[in-house]
One Martini backbone bead per residue (centre of mass of N, CA, C, O) as a GRO file, in nm:
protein
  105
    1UNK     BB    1   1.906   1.146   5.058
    2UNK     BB    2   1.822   0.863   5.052
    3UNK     BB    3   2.014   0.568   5.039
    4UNK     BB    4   1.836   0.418   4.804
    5UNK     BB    5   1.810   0.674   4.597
    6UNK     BB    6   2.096   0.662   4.457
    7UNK     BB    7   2.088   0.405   4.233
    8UNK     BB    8   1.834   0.523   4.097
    9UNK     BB    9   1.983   0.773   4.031
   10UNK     BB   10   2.210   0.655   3.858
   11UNK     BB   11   2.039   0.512   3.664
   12UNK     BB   12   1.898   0.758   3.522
   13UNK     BB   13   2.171   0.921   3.433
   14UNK     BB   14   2.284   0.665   3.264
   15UNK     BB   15   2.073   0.673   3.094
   16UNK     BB   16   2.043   1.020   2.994
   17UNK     BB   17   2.364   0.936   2.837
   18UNK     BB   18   2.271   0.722   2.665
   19UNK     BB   19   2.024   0.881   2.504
   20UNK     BB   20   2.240   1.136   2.447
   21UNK     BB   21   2.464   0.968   2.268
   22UNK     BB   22   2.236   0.818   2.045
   23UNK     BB   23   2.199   1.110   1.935
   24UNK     BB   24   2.470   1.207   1.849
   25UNK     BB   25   2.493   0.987   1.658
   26UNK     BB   26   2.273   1.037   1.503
   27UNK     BB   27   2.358   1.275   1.389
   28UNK     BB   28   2.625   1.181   1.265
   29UNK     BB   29   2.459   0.924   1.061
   30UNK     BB   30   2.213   1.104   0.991
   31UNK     BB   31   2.008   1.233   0.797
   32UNK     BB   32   1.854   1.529   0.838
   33UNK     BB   33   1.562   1.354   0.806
   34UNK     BB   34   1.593   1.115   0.996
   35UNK     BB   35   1.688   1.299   1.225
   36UNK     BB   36   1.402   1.465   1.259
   37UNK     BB   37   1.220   1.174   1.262
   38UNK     BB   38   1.320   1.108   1.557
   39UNK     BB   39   1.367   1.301   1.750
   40UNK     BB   40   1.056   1.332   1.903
   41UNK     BB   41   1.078   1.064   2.058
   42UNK     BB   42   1.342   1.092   2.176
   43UNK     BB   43   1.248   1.323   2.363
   44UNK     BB   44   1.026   1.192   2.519
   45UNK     BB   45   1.225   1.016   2.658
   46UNK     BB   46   1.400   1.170   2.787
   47UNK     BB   47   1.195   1.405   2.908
   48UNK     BB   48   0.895   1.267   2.988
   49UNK     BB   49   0.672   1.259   2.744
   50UNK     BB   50   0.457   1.246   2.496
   51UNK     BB   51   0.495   1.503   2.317
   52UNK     BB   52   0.614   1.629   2.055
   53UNK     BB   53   0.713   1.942   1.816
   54UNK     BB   54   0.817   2.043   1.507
   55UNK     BB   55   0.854   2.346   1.382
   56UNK     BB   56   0.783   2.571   1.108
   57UNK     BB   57   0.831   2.780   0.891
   58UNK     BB   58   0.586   2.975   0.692
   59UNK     BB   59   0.717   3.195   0.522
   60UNK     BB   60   0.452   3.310   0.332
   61UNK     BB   61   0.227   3.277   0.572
   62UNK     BB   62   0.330   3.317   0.882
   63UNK     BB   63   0.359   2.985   0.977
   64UNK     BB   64   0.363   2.745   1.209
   65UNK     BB   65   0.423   2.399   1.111
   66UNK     BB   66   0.444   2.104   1.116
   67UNK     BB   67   0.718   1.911   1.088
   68UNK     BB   68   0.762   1.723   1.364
   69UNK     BB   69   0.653   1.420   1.510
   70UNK     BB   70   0.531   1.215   1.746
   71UNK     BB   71   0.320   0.933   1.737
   72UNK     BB   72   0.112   1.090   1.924
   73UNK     BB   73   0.016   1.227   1.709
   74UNK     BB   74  -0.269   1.353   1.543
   75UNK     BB   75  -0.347   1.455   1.209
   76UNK     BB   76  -0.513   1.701   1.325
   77UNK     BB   77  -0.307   1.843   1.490
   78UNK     BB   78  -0.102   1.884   1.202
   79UNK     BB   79  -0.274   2.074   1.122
   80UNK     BB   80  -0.165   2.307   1.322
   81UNK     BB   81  -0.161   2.685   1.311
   82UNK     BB   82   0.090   2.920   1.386
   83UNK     BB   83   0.112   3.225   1.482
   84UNK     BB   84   0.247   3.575   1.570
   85UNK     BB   85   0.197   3.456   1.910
   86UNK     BB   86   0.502   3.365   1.891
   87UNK     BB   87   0.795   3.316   1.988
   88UNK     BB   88   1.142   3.302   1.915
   89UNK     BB   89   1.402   3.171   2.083
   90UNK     BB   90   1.502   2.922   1.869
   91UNK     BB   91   1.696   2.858   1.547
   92UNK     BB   92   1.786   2.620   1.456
   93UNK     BB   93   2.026   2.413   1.219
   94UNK     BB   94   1.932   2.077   1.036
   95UNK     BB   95   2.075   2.122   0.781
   96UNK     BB   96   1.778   2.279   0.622
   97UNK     BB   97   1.665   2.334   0.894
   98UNK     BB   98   1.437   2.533   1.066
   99UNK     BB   99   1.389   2.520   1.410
  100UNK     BB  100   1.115   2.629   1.636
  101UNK     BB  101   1.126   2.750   1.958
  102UNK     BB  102   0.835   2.847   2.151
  103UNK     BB  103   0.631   3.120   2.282
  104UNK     BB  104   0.430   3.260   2.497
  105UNK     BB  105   0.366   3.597   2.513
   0.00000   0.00000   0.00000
């Protein structure tokens, strides 16, 4: 690493400590509906991607339907449901939501 690239490097973690703190916090005080619709900006700072989706599944439909997006998702996206063609990775739950990481088979 460059002698400059140092305190870059410093300042990037420090704030990604910051941001993962703010979270934290997000959590431990805001209600689980307020905080799964903060969740998905959240992360796209953290990130640093555009767009965030936590997925949910309709149970009786057996298909995964947006749940909570980012600001970034625009209203046709939100429709779009997903079936059994996507693993489940991991099931959290918060508050009574069950959100799933997806990947495709």
């Amino acid at each position: 690493m460059q002698p400059d690239a140092e305190p870059i490097e410093n300042t990037k973690n420090q704030s990604l400590l910051q941001q993962l703190s703010q979270l934290s916090d997000d959590l431990a005080y805001l209600s689980p509906h307020e905080f799964l619709l903060k969740l998905p900006d959240k992360i796209c700072m953290i990130l640093n991607v555009d767009s965030c989706i936590l997925w949910i599944l309709n149970e009786k439909e057996q298909k995964f339907q947006v749940g909570y997006a980012s600001q970034e998702v625009d209203d046709e996206y939100k429709q779009i449901e997903l079936d059994d063609q996507f693993q489940r990775l991991k099931t959290p739950i918060i508050g009574n939501e069950l959100l799933h990481l997806l990947s495709k088979n």
